[in-house]
C-alpha positions as CSV (number, residue, x, y, z in Angstrom):
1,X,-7.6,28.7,4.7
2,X,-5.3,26.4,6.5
3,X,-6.7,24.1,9.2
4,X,-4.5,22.8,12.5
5,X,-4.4,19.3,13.0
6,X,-3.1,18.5,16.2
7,X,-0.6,15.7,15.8
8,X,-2.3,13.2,18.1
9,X,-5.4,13.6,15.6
10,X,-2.7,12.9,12.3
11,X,-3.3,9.5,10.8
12,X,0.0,7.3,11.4
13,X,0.6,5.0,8.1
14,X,2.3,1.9,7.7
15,X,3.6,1.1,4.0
16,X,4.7,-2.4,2.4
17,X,6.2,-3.5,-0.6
18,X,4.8,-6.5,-2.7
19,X,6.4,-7.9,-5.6
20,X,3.4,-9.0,-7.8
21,X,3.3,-12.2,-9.7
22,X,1.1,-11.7,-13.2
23,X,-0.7,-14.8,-13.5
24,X,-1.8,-13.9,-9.3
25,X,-1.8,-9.7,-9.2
26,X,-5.3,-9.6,-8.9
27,X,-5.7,-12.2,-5.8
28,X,-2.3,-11.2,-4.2
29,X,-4.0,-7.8,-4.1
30,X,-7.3,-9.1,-3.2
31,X,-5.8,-10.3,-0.3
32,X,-3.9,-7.2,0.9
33,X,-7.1,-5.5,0.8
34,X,-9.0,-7.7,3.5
35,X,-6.4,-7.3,5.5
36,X,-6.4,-3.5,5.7
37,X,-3.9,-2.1,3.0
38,X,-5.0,0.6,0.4
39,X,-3.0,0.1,-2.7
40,X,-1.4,3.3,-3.4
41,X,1.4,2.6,-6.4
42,X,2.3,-0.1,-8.9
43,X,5.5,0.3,-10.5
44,X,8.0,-2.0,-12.1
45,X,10.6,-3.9,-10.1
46,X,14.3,-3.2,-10.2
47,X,14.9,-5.7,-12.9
48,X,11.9,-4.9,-14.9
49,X,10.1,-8.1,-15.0
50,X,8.1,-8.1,-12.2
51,X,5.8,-5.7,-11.1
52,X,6.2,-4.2,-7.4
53,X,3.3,-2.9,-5.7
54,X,2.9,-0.1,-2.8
55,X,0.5,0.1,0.1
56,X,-0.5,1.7,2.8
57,X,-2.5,1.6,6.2
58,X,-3.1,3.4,9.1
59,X,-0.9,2.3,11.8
60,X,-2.8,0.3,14.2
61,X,-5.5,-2.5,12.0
């Protein structure tokens, strides 16, 4: 069974993009998390030697 959400009842997210440094991913992250943002991807950078992280939040916090 499908359920209805009415839009005004949708969550609205916000995303960012963090390049991670290795010898700080875990505090860089740490951070983001007090601050409201649920990490949701880590994937290599464009160059391949940095990592790039992706997170999300509701829009509002």
């Amino acid at each position: 069974m499908i359920r209805k959400v009415p839009v005004s009842a949708q969550t609205k997210w916000e995303y960012a993009t963090v390049p991670l440094l290795i010898h700080a991913t875990k505090a860089i992250l740490d951070q983001w998390g007090e601050d409201g943002w649920e990490l949701v991807s880590v994937t290599p950078g464009p160059t391949g030697d940095q990592m790039v992280a992706y997170l999300k939040r509701p829009k509002g916090n």
